[in-house]
C-alpha positions as CSV (number, residue, x, y, z in Angstrom):
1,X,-2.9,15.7,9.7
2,X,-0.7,15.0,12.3
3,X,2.9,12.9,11.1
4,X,2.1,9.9,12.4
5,X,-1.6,9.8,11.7
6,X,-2.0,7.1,8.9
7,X,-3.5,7.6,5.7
8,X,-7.0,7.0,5.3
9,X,-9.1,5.3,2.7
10,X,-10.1,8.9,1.4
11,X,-6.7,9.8,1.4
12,X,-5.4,7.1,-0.7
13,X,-7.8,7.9,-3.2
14,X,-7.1,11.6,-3.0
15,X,-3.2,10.9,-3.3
16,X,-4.5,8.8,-6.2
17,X,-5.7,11.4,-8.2
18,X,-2.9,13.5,-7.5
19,X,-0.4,10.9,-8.2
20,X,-2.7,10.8,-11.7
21,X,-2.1,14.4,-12.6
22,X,1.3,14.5,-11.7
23,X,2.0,11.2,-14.0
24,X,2.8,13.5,-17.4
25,X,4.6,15.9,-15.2
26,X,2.2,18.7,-16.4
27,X,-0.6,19.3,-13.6
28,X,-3.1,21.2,-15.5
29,X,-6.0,23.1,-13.6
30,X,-8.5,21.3,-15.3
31,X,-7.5,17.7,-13.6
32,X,-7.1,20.5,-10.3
33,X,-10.8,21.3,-10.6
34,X,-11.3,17.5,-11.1
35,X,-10.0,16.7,-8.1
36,X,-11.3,19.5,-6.3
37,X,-14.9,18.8,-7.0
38,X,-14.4,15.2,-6.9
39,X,-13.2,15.7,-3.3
40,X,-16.1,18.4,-2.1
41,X,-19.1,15.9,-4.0
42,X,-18.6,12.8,-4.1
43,X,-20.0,10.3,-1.1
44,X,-16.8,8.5,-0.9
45,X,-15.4,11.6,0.6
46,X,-18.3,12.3,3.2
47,X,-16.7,14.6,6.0
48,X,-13.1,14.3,4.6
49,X,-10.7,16.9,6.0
50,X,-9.5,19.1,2.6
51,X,-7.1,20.4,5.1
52,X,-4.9,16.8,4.4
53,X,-4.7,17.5,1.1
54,X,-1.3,19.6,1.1
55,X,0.2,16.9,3.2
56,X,-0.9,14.2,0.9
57,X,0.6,16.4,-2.3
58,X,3.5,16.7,-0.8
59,X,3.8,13.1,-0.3
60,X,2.7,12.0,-3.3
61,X,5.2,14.4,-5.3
62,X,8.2,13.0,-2.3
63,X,7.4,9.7,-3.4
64,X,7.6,10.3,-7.1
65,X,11.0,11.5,-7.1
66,X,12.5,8.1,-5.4
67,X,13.6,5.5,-7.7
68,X,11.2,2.8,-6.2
69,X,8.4,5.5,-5.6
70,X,5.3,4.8,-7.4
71,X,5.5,1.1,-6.2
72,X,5.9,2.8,-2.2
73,X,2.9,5.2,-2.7
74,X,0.9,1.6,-4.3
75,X,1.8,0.0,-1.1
76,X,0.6,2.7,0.9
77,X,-2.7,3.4,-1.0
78,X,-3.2,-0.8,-1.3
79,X,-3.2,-0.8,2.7
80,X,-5.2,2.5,3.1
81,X,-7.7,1.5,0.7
82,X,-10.4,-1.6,1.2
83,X,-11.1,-3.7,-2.2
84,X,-14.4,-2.6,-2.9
85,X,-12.8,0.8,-3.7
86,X,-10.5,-0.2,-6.0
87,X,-13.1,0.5,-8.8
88,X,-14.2,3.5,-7.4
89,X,-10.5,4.5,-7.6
90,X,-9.5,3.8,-11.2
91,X,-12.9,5.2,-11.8
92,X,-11.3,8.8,-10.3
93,X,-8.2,8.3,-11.8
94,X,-9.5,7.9,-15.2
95,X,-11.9,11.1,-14.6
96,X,-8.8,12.9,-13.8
97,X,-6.5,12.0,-16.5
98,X,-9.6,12.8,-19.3
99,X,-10.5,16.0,-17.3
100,X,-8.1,17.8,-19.8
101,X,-9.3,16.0,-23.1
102,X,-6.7,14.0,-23.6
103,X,-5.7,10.8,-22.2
104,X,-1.6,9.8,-23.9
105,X,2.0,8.4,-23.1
106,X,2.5,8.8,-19.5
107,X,-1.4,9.2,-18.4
108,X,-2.0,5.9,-20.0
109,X,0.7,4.0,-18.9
110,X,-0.1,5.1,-15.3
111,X,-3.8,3.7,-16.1
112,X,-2.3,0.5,-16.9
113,X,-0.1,0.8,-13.6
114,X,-3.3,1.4,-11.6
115,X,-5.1,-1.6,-13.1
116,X,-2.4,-4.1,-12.3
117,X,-1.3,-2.4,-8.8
118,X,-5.0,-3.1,-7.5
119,X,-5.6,-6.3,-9.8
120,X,-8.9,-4.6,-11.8
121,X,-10.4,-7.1,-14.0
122,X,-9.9,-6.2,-17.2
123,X,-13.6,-6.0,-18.8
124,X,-14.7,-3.4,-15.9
125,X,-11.6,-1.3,-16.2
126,X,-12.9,-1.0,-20.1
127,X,-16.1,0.3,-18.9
128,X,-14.9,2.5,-16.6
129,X,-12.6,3.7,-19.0
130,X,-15.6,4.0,-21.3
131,X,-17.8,5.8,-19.0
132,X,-14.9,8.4,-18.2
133,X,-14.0,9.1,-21.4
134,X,-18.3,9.8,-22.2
135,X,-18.2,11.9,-19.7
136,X,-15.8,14.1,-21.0
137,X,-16.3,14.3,-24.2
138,X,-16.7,17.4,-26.1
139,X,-18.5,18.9,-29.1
């Protein structure tokens, strides 16, 4: 990706996820494989470039450290990303943070962020929620 390219839709919702993971400050390699297979089979990321994924990381982990991060990388993702994805990306979000079996504290609270940040109806976040959380259930 070259430094001034600008992020693309699939690369908000990849920095997304990561942002996700990194929210309890413990990036475990379940939410990895998460992301990873979200990335290489899911249509929204049709011909993406993996290759952009470091550079996103890395930018996403920048922007966490800054005081007045998060709200930057929302900016960024809310200008990358069109409103009819805004489902689709809680939708990974909430995949990633119950990849690991458990969804608490700092994972939830950056669920909540995500829903305000991209103004998510409150009755379809629950049923994403409720569909992620199916998902990943175990016996």
């Amino acid at each position: 990706m070259l430094e001034d390219a600008p992020m693309t839709a699939q690369d908000a919702l990849a920095a997304l996820m990561i942002a996700m993971s990194a929210s309890d400050e413990h990036i475990r390699t379940a939410e990895l494989v998460k992301i990873s297979n979200s990335i290489n089979n899911l249509p929204v990321f049709a011909g993406y470039d993996a290759e952009r994924l470091p550079r996103m990381s890395k930018m996403v982990f920048d922007l966490l450290e800054q005081e007045d991060g998060l709200e930057a990388l929302f900016g960024l993702i809310r200008d990358a990303l069109p409103e009819h994805l805004y489902e689709t990306a809680y939708a990974l979000s909430c995949d990633v943070a119950a990849a690991d079996g458990n969804v608490a504290g700092p994972e939830v609270r950056m669920l909540e962020e995500i829903r305000d940040e991209l103004n998510l109806d409150r009755l379809h976040a629950a049923a994403i929620e409720r569909g992620s959380r199916a998902r990943h259930m175990t016996l």
